[in-house]
C-alpha positions as CSV (number, residue, x, y, z in Angstrom):
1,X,8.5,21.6,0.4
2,X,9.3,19.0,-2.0
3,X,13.0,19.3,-2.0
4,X,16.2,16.8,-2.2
5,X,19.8,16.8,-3.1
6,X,21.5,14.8,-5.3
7,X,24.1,12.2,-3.8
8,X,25.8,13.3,-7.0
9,X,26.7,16.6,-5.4
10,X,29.2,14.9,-3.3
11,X,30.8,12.7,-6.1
12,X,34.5,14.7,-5.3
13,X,34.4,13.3,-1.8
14,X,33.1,10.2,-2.7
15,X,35.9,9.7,-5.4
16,X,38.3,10.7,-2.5
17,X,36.6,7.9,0.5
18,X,36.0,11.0,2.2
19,X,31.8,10.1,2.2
20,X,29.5,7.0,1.5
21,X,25.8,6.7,1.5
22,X,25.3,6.3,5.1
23,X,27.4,9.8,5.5
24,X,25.4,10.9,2.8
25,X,22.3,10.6,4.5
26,X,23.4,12.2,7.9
27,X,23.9,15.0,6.1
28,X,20.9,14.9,4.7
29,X,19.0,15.0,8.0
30,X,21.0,17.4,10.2
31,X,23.6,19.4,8.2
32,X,20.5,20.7,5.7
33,X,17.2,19.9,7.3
34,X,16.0,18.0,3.6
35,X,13.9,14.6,3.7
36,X,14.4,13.9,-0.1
37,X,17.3,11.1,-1.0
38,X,18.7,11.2,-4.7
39,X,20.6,8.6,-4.7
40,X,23.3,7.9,-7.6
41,X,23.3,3.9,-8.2
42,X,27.5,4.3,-7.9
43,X,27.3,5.7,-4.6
44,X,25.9,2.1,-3.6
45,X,28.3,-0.4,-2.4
46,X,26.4,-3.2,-3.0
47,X,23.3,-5.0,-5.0
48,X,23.3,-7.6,-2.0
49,X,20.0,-7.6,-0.2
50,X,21.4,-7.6,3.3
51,X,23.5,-4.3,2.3
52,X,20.2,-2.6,0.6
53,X,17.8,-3.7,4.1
54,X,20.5,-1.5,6.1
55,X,20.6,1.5,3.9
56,X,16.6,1.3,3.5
57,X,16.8,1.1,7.9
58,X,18.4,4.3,8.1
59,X,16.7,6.3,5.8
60,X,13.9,5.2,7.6
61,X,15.0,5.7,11.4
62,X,16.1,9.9,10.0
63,X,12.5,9.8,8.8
64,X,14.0,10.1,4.9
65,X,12.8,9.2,1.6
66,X,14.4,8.2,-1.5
67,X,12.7,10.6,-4.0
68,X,14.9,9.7,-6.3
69,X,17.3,6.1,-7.6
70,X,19.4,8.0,-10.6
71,X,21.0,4.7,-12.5
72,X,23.9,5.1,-14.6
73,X,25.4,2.4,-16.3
74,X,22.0,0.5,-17.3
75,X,20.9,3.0,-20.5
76,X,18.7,1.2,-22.8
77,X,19.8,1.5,-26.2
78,X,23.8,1.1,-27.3
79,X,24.4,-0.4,-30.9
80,X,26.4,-3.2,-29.0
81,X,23.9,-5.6,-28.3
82,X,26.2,-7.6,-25.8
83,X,26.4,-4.1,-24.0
84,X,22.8,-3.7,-24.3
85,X,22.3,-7.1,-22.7
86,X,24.6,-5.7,-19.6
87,X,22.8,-2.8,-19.2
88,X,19.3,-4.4,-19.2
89,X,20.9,-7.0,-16.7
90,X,22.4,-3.6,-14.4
91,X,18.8,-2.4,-15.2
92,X,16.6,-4.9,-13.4
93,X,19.4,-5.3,-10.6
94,X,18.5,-1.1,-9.7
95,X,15.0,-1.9,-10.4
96,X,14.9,-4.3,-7.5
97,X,17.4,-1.9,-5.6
98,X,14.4,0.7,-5.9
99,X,12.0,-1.5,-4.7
100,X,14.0,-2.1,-1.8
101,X,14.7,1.2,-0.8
102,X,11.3,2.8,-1.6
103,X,12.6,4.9,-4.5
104,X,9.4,7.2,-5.7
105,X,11.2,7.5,-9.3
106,X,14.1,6.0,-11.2
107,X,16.3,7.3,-13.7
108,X,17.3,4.8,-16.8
109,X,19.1,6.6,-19.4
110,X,17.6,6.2,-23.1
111,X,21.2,5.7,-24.6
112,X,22.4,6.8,-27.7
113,X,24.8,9.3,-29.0
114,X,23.2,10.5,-31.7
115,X,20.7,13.3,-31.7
116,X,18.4,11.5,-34.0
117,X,16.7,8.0,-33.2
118,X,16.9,5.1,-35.6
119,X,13.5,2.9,-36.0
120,X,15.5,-0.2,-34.6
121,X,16.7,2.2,-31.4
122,X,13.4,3.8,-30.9
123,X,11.4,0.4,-30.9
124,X,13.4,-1.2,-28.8
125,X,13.5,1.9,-26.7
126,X,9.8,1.5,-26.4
127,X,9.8,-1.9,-26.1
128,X,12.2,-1.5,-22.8
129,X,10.3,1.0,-20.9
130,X,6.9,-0.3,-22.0
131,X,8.7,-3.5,-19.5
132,X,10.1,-1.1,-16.6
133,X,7.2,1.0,-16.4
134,X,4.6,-2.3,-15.8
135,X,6.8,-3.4,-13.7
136,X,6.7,0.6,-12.1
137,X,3.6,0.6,-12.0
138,X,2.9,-2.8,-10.1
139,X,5.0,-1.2,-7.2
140,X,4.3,2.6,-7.2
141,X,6.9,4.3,-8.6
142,X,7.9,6.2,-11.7
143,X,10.1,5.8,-14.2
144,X,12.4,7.7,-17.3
145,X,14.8,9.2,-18.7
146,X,17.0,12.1,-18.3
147,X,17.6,14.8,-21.2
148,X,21.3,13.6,-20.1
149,X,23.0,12.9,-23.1
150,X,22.6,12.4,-26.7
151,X,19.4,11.4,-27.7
152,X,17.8,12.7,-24.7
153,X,18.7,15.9,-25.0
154,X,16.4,16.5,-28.1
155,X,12.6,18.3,-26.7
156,X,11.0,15.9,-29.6
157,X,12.5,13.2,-28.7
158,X,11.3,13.2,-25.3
159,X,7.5,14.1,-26.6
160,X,7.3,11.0,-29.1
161,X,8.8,8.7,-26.0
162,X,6.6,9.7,-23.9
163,X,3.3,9.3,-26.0
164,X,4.7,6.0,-27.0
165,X,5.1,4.2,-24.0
166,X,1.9,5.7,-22.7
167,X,1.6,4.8,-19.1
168,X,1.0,7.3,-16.3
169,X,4.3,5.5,-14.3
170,X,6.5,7.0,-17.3
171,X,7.9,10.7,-17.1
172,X,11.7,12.1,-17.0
173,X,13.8,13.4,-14.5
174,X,14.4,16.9,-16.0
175,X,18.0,18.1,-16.3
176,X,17.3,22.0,-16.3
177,X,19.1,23.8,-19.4
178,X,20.5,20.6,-20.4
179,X,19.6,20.4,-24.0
180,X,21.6,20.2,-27.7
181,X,18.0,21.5,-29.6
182,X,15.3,24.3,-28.7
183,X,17.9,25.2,-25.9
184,X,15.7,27.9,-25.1
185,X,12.0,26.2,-24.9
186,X,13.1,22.5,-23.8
187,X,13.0,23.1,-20.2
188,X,9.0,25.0,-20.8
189,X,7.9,21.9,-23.2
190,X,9.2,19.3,-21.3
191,X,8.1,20.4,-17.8
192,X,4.5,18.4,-18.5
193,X,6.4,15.0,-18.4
194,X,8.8,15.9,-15.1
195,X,8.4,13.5,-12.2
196,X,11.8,15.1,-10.6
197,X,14.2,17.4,-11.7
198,X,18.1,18.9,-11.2
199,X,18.9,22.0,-10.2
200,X,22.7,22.4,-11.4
201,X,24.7,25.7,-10.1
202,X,25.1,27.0,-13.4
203,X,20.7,27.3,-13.9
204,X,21.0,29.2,-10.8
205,X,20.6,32.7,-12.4
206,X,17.4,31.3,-14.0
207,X,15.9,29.4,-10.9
208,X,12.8,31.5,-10.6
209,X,12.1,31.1,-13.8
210,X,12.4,27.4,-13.5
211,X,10.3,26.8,-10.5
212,X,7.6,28.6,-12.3
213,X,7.7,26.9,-15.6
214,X,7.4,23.8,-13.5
215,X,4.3,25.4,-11.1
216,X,2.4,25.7,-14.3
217,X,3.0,22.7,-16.0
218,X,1.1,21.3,-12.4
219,X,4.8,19.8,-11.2
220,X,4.3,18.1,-7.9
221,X,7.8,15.9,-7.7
222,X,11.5,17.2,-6.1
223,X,13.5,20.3,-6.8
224,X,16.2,18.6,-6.2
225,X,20.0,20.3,-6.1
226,X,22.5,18.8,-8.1
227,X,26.5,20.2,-7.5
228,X,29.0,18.9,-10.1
229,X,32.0,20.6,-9.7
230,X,33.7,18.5,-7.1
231,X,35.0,21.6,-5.0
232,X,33.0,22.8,-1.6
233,X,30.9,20.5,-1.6
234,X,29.0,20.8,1.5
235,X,29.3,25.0,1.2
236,X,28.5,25.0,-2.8
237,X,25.2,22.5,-1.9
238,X,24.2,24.9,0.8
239,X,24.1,27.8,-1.5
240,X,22.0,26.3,-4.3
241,X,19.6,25.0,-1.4
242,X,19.2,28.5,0.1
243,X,18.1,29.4,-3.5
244,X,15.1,26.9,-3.8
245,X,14.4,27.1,0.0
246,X,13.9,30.9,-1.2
247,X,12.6,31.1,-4.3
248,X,9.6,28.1,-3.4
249,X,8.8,29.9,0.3
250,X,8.3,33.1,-1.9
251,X,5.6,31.0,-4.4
252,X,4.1,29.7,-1.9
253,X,3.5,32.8,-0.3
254,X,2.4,34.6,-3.7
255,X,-0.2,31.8,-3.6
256,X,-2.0,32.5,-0.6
């Protein structure tokens, strides 16, 4: 089964030096049995290359893979451009960090707080990802958004970035429920352009329905659990695991 968790899950112990990404990954292997790394770019303590070889070394002696580099802190459009120089910079520094690590998709926020594009935002929008995703597709990976915030988190918005970049290394990493417009139908119309996806605790009513909406769009990327309340940690993960581990044995079963 194509399943991860989110390093994100663990942000209140990270926030308290309770866990890093070496702890992270332990976890990973023998406290939930899951090969899939999603790792959150401020979980990392380091760009430096010698820092990036080690964590790379043990996700590879636990037999892990990094399904997953989620960047924040690097979205392309702001209406600063100094800031929108910084984040490019941050941008290619987690690009590399990716490479290094193996990371099957990224996560690059779009940027902007408004629900509808400008021409200037959307072109350059374009014009950014047209640049990761050559670069993406030179070393195997995919790369996108997240319906995160703002912009994102508009179904049409997603559909007219997607046929404009046009490459086959561009997709989104699929925030379930997480939408401002067509609440109801974003998660079904934007399953085609998935390459991995978040399963938060509060979709968990609704998983089924998820996983299938994702089965039939042809999904073959992560179901990957995402916890963001910051309490019981490791016991709140474990429950949203049990759920996909479930719901996913149960499909696969209805498929034979």
């Amino acid at each position: 089964m194509n399943i991860s968790i989110a390093s994100y899950s663990f942000h209140g112990m990270f926030n308290q030096g309770k866990i890093d990404l070496f702890g992270y990954l332990e976890s990973l292997k023998y406290r939930y049995h899951v090969s899939g790394a999603d790792i959150w770019n401020i979980m990392l303590s380091s760009y430096e290359e010698d820092y990036l070889r080690k964590l790379k070394e043990a996700i590879d002696d636990k037999e892990l893979h990094v399904a997953n580099l989620c960047v924040d802190g690097a979205h392309v459009w702001d209406e600063d451009p100094e800031l929108r120089e910084s984040n490019y910079q941050n941008a290619l520094k987690n690009l590399r960090a990716a490479e290094i690590l193996g990371a099957q998709t990224v996560r690059i926020d779009m940027g902007g707080h408004d629900l509808e594009m400008s021409d200037e935002q959307f072109d350059y929008t374009v014009k950014r990802y047209k640049e990761y995703t050559r670069r993406a597709e030179e070393s195997g990976y995919k790369i996108g958004p997240e319906n995160h915030w703002g912009t994102s988190r508009v179904p049409a918005n997603i559909k007219k970035l997607v046929e404009a970049v046009d490459s086959p290394a561009f997709g989104i990493l699929l925030h379930l429920e997480n939408w401002d417009v067509d609440k109801e139908n974003g998660d079904r119309l934007c399953a085609q352009y998935a390459f991995h996806t978040h399963f938060a605790a509060w979709v968990l009513p609704r998983y089924e329905e998820k996983i299938k909406n994702l089965m039939d769009a042809g999904y073959t990327g992560h179901y990957s659990v995402e916890h963001h309340s910051s309490k019981n940690e490791y016991e709140e993960v474990e429950w949203q695991l049990a759920s996909i581990r479930r719901l996913l044995k149960q499909a696969k079963q209805g498929t034979n």
